[in-house]
N, C-alpha and C positions, 0 to 999 in steps of 0.2 A: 974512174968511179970508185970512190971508197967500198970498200968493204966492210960489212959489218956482221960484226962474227953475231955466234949464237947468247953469248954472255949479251950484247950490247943491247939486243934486239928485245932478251929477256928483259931487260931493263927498261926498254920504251914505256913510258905510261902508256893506259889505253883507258880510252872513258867504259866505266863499270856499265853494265847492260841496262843498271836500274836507274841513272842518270838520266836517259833519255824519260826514263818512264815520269819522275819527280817534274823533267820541265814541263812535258805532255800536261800534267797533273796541274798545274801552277799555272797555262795558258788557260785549261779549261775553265779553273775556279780562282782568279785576280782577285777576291775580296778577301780571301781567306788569309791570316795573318801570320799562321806559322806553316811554315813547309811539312808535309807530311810525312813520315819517317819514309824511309826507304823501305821496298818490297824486297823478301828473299827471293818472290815466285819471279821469275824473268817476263812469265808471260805476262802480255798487256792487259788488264779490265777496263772496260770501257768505262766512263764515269757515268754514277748516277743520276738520272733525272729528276731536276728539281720539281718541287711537288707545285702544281698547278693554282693560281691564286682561287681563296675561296669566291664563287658567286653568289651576291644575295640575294635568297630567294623573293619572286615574283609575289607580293600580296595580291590575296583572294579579292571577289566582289566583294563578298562579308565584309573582308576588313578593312578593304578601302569605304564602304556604308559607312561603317559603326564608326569609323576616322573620321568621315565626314561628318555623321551625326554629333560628335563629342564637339567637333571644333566650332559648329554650328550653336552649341548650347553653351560656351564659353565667351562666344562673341556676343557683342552689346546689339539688341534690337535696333535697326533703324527707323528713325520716324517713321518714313513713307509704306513701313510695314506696320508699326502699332498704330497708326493712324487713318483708319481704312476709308475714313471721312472726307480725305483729299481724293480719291477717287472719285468720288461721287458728289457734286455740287449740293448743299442741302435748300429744299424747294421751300419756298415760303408757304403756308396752308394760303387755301383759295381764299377769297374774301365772300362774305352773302350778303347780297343786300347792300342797299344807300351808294353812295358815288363811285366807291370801292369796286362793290360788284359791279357794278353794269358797265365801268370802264373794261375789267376783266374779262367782260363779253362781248364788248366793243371789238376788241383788241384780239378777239380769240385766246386768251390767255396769255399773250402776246407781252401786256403791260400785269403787275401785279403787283401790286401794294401792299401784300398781306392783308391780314385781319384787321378791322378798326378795334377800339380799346373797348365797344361795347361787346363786339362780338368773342374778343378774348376774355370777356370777362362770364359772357355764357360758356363758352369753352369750358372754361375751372368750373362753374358750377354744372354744368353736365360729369366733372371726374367726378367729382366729389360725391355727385351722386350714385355714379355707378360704379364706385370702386368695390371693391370686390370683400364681404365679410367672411371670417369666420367662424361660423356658428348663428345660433340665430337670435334674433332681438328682436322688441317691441316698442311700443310709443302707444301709449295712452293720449285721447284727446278727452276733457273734462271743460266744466264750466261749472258753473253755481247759478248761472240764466237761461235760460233758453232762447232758442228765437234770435243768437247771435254769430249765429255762423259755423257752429262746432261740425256739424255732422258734413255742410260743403264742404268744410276745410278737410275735414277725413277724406271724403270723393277726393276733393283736386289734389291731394298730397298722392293719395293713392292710384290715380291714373298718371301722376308724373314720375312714381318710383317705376309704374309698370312701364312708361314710356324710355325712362331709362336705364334699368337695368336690366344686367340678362339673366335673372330669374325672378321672377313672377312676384308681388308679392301680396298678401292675403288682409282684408278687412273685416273684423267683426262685427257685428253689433249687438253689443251687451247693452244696450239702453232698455231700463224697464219699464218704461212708459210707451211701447210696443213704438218702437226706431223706428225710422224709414230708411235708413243708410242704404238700403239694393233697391229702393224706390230710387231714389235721387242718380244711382250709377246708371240703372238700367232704365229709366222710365215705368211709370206706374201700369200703364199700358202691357208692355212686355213683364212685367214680377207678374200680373196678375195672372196673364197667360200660361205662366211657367207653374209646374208642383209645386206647391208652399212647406217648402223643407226647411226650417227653423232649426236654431241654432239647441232646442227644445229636442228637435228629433232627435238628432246627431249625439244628443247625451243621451236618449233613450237607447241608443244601439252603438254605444263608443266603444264595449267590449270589440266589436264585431269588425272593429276596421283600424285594420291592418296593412293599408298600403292605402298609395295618394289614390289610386285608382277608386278603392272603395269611399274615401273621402271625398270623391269628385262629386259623389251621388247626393249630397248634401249643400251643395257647394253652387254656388251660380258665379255666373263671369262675365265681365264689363272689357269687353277687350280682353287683357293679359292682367286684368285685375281680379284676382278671384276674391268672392264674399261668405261669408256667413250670414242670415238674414237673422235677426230678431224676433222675437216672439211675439207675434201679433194678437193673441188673445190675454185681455186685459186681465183675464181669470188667474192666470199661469207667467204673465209677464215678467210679474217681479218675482217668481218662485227661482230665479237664481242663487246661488249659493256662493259662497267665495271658495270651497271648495270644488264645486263642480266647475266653476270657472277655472282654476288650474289645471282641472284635465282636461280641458278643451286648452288651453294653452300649452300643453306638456303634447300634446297629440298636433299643434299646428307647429311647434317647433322640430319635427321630427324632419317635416319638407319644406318648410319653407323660413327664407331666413329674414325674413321685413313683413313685421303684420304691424297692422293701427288698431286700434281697440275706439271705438266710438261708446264713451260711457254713459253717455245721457245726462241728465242735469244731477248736479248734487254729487256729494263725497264721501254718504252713509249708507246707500242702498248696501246690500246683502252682499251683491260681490265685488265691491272697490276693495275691499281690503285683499282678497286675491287678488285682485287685478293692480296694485297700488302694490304688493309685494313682492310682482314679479315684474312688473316695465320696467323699461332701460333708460327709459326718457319719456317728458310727457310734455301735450300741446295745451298750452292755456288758452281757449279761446274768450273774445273780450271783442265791446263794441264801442264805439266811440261815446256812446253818450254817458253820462256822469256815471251813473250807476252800473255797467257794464263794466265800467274802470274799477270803482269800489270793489264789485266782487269780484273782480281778477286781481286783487291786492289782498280781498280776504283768502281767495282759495291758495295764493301762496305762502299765508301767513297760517294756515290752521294745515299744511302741509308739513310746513317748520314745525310746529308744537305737538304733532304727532304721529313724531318720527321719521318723517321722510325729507327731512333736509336740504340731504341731496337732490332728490327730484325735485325740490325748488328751487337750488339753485342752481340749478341747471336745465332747468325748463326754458322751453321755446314759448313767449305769449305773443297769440296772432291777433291782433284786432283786423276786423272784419265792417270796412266801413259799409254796413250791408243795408241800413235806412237813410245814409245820403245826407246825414245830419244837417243843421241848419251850420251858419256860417260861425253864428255866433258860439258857438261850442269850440274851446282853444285847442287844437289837435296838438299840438305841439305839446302842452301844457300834461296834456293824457301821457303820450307818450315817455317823457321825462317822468312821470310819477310812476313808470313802472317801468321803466329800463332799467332802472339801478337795482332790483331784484330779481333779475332772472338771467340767463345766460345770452339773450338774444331777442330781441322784439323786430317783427315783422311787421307791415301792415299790408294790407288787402285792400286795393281802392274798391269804389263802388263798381259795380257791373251786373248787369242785367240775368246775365245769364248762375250770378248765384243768387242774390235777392230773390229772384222769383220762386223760389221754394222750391223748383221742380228738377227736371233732370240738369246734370252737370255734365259735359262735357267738354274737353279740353278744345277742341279747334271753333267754338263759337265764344271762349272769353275774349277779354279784351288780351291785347299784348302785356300790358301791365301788370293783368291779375296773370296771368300763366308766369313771369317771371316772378312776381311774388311765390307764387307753390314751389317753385325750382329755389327758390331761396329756402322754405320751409323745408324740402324734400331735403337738402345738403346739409340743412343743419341738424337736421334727426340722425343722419346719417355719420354726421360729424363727431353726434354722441355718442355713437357706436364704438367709435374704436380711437 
């Protein structure tokens, strides 16, 4: 066995202490590109621990909402949400009346045909009448005849506004020739029965009333049609004023938003020209016979010449075929010679129940004449707004 002296053994290489430590180092961290210097300290460190990946934090309820809500208000509406009509099948209105109806109740409602085209066509003139104002208006009824219909036609217009809308609405009678207009609503019977509170008191004590309630006390009522009566004593009848008539119309405008003003015959008494300065619209009443016609062409033409234009032309004239004329009288003929000067012409067939001079009420006319009034009532109402 050789020997190997002390020189030899000096001379053996021997791995440096800090070689082990460089490989250690190099196993633990392979990514690392340059070798780390060498340690003087012999002793080992353990290598540091890499730092832990970050975690992202859990969003709150809040912020998942308010996420949800934004993405929601970005995103396009679907039909079957702005269309909430598909849910719901839409029902045809029931049918009244004629072959319509009674199949409908045949059937139990079973079969349904809708509305026939007369009953859609009372439909629109029931909107039209009860659509809804705001503020208040009036409708003068006039004539230059008498004896042709003007003061029924006030009654039927005014139990057909009451019948269809939902607030009340009010009839005057400013006729100086002591009116009967709350004869005609109520019966002569029942006005006589009742305090004779005239349209006369009411300007004696208008300081004094200051709510509908105190106004009630002057006031008579046909159904839902409330009246003012006229001034039955001939002494005082025509002491109307056209000033005192605007305060009774400044005092009914305060509650009520549809009055008729029943003016009596003629265009000069005392308070037409109040009355004539403040309507909103006005009814021409007119009757088929020759002369009836004439002066519903005069009363429009001496409205034109002093000043009030507009309420001619925009006037409703109702003829009133209320003596039943003979045959030989051209209706047509009538009606042409005054259609083309007013905004609308009605007529009014004959029927019993206004002729007779006496009480008017709505469910003994004929069907013809109540849909004539609903035609007269839609188109005052028309002029409204």
């Amino acid at each position: 066995m050789p020997i190997i002296s002390s020189n030899q053994a000096e001379q053996r290489p021997t791995a440096p202490s800090s070689s082990w430590a460089e490989a250690a180092a190099a196993a633990d961290a392979p990514a690392r590109t340059q070798p780390a210097k060498p340690s003087k300290d012999p002793v080992l460190k353990p290598p540091a621990p890499e730092a832990a990946p970050a975690v992202p934090a859990q969003p709150t309820r809040a912020t998942r909402s308010a996420s949800r809500a934004a993405a929601l208000a970005d995103a396009p509406v679907p039909d079957f949400i702005s269309s909430p009509g598909l849910f719901v099948r839409e029902q045809k209105p029931r049918p009244i009346g004629g072959f319509r109806g009674a199949l409908y109740k045949l059937t139990g409602g079973g079969l349904n045909l809708g509305p026939s085209a007369r009953q859609r066509e009372e439909d629109e003139l029931a909107r039209r009448i009860s659509r809804q104002l705001q503020g208040s208006y009036n409708t003068a009824v006039l004539s230059l005849k008498g004896g042709i219909g003007k003061t029924s036609t006030t009654v039927g217009v005014g139990l057909t506004l009451a019948e269809f809308r939902g607030d009340p609405p009010c009839a005057i009678d400013a006729n100086p020739d002591s009116g009967d207009l709350v004869e005609r609503a109520l019966g002569e019977g029942i006005y006589q029965q009742q305090s004779p509170r005239t349209i006369t008191d009411l300007l004696k004590n208008i300081d004094s009333v200051d709510s509908l309630t105190a106004l009630a006390r002057y006031m008579h009522h046909a159904g839902r049609l409330h009246l003012i009566a006229g001034e039955q004593d001939p002494e005082v009848s025509d002491s109307l004023t056209a000033e005192e008539y605007l305060r009774i119309r400044k005092l009914i405008s305060a509650y009520y938003s549809v009055a008729l003003i029943d003016c009596g015959t003629g265009v000069t008494h005392n308070a037409m020209s109040g009355i004539l300065q403040s309507a909103d619209n006005l009814i021409i009443a007119a009757g088929y016979a020759v002369s009836g016609a004439k002066r519903a062409r005069s009363t429009l033409h001496w409205l034109a010449s002093h000043g009030y234009e507009d309420l001619a032309r925009n006037a409703v004239v109702v003829i009133t075929d209320k003596d039943e004329v003979s045959t030989r009288v051209d209706k047509d003929a009538i009606e042409e010679h005054l259609s083309g000067i007013c905004r609308q012409l009605i007529a009014v067939p004959h029927d019993r129940g206004v002729a007779d001079g006496d009480l008017v009420t709505l469910d003994v006319l004929r069907p013809e004449t109540r849909r004539a009034y609903r035609e007269i009532a839609a188109a005052i109402v028309d002029g409204y707004v």
